[in-house]
Backbone as numpy.savetxt, mean C-alpha at the origin, in Angstrom:
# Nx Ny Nz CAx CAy CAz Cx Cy Cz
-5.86 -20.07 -19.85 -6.71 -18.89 -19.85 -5.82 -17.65 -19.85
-5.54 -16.76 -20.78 -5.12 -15.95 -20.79 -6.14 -14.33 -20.81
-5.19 -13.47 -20.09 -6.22 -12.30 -19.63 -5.62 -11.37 -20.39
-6.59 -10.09 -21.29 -6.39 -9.47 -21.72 -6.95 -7.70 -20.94
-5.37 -7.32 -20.80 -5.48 -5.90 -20.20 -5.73 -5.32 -21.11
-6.34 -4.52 -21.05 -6.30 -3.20 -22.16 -5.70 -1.98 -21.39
-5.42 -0.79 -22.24 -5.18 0.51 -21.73 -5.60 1.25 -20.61
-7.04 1.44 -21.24 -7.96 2.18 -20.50 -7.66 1.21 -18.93
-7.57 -0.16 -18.70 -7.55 -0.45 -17.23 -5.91 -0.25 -16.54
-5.07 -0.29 -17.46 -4.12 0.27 -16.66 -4.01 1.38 -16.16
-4.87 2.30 -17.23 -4.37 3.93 -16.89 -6.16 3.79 -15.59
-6.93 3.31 -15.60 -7.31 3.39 -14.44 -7.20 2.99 -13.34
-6.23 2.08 -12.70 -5.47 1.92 -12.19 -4.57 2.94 -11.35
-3.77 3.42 -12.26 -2.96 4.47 -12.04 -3.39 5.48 -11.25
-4.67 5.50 -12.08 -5.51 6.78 -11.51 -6.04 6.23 -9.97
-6.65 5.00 -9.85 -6.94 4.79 -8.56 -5.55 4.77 -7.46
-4.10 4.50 -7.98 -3.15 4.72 -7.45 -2.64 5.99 -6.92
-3.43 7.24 -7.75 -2.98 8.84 -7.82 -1.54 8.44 -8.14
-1.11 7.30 -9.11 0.30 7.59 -10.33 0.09 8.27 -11.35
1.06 9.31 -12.11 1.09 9.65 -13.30 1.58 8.77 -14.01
1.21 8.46 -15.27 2.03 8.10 -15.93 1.74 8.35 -17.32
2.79 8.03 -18.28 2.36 8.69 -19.29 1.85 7.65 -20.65
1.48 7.71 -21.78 0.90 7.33 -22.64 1.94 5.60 -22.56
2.88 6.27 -23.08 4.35 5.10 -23.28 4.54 4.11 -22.13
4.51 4.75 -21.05 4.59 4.05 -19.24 3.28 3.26 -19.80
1.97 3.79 -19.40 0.84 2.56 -19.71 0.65 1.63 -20.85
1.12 1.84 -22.04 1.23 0.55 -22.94 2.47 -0.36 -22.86
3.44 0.27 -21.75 4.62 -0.91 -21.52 3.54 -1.71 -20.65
2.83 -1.31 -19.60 2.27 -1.64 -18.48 1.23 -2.66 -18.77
0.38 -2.28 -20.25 -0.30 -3.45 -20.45 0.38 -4.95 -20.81
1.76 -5.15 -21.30 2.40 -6.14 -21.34 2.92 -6.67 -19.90
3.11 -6.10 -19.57 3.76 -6.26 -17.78 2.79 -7.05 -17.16
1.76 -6.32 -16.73 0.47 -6.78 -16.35 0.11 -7.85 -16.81
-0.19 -7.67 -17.96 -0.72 -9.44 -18.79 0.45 -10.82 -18.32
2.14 -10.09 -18.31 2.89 -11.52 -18.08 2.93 -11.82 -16.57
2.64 -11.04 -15.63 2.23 -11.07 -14.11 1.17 -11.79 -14.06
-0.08 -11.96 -14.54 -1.17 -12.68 -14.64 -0.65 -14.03 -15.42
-0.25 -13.61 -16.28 0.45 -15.30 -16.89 1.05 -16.21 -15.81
2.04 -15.99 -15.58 2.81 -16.38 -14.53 1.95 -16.94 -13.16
0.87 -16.20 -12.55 -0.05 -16.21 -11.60 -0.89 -17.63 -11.85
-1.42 -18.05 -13.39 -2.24 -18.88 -13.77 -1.29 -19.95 -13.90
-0.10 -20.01 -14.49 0.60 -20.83 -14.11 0.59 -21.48 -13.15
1.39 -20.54 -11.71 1.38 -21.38 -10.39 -0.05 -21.75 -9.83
-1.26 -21.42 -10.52 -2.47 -22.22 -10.06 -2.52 -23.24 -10.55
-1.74 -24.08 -11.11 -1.62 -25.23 -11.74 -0.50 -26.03 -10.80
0.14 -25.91 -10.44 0.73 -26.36 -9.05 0.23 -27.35 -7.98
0.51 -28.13 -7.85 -0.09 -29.34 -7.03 0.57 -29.07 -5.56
-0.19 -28.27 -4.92 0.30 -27.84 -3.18 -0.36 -28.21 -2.40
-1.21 -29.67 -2.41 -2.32 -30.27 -1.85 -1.18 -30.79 -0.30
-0.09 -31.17 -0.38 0.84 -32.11 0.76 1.61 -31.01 0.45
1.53 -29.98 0.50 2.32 -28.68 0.79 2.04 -28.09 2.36
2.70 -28.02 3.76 2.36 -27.34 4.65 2.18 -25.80 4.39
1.46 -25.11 5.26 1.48 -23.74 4.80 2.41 -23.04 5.60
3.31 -21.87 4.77 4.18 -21.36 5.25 3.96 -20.15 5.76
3.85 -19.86 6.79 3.60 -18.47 7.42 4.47 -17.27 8.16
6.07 -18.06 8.41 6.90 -17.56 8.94 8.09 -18.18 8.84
9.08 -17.93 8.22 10.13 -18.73 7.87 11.28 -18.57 8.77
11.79 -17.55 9.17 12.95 -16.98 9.92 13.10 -17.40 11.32
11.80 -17.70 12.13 11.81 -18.48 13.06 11.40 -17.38 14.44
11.66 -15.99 13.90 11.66 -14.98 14.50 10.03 -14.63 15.30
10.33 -14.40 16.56 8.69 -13.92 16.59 8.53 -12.42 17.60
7.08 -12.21 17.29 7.63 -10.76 18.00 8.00 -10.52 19.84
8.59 -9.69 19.70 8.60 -9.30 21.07 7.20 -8.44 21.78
6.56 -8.92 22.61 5.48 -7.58 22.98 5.80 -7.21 24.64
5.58 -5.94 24.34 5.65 -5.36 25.76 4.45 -4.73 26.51
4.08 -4.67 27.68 2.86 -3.91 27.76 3.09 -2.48 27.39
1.70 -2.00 26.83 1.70 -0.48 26.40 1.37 0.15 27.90
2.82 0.78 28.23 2.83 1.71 29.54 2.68 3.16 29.21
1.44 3.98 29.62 2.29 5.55 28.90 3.43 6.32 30.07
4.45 6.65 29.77 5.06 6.97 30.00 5.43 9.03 29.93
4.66 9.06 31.07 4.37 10.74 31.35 5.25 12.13 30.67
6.73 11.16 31.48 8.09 12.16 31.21 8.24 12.36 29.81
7.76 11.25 28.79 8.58 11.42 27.61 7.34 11.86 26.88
6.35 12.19 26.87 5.14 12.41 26.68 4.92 14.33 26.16
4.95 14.55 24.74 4.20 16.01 24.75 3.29 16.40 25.25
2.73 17.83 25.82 1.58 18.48 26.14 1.46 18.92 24.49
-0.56 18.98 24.52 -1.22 19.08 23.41 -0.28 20.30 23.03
0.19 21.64 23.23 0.74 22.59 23.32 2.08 22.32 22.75
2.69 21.71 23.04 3.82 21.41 22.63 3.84 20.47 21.21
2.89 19.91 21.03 2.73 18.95 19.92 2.58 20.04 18.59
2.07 20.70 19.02 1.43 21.72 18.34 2.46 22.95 17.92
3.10 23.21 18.54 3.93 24.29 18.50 4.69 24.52 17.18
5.28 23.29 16.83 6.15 23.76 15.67 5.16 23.81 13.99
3.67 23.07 14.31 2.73 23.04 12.98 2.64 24.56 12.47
2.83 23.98 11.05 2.29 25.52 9.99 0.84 25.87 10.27
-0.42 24.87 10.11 -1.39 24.98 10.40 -2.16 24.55 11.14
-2.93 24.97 12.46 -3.31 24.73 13.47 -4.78 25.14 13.49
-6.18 24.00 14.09 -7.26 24.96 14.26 -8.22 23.92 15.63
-8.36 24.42 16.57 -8.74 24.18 17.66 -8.28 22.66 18.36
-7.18 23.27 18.69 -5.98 22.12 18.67 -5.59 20.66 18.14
-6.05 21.13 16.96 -5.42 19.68 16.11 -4.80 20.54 14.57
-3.74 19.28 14.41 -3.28 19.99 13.11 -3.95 20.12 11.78
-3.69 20.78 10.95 -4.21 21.27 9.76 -3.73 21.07 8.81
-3.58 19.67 7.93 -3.33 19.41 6.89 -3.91 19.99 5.23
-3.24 19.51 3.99 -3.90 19.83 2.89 -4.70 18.40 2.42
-5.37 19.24 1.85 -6.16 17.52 1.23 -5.67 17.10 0.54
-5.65 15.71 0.35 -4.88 14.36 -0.55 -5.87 14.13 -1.24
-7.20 13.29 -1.06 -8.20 12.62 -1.48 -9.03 13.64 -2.05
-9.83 13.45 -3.89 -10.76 13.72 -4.31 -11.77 13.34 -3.91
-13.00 14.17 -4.09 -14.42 13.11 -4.03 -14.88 12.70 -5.55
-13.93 12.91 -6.71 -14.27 12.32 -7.80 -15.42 11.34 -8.22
């Protein structure tokens, strides 16, 4: 089963990414895409039935500590605040990222 990207879904994509890219970038991208999906349908053909599942290889696990707050090392709202460009009834004041497109 092979999947056919077209344009228009890469460059919407992109757009759901907020990437630019340009005409040339998205028709490399529809080949890219299509051999990523190739490859994908491939390994669904893979017999991993007496395969254990691998969830952590390194052996490593986390450390947890209790969450203590710790007063001394702790800003006042005032101080958090102090060095922001934009400030409005004590929280900071960012620019917007997100359209409502």
């Amino acid at each position: 089963m092979t999947t056919q990207i077209t344009l228009q879904q890469v460059q919407h994509v992109a757009q759901l990414a907020n990437i630019p890219i340009s005409d040339i970038q998205a028709q490399n991208f529809v080949g890219a895409f299509e051999e990523t999906l190739g490859v994908i349908e491939n390994l669904k053909e893979v017999d991993t039935s007496k395969i254990e599942p691998t969830h952590q290889v390194t052996g490593l696990e986390n450390v947890m500590r209790e969450d203590v707050v710790d007063e001394q090392h702790m800003f006042s709202q005032a101080e958090a605040l102090a060095n922001a460009k934009r400030t409005s009834s004590g929280y900071f004041v960012v620019p917007r990222i997100l359209d409502n497109d």
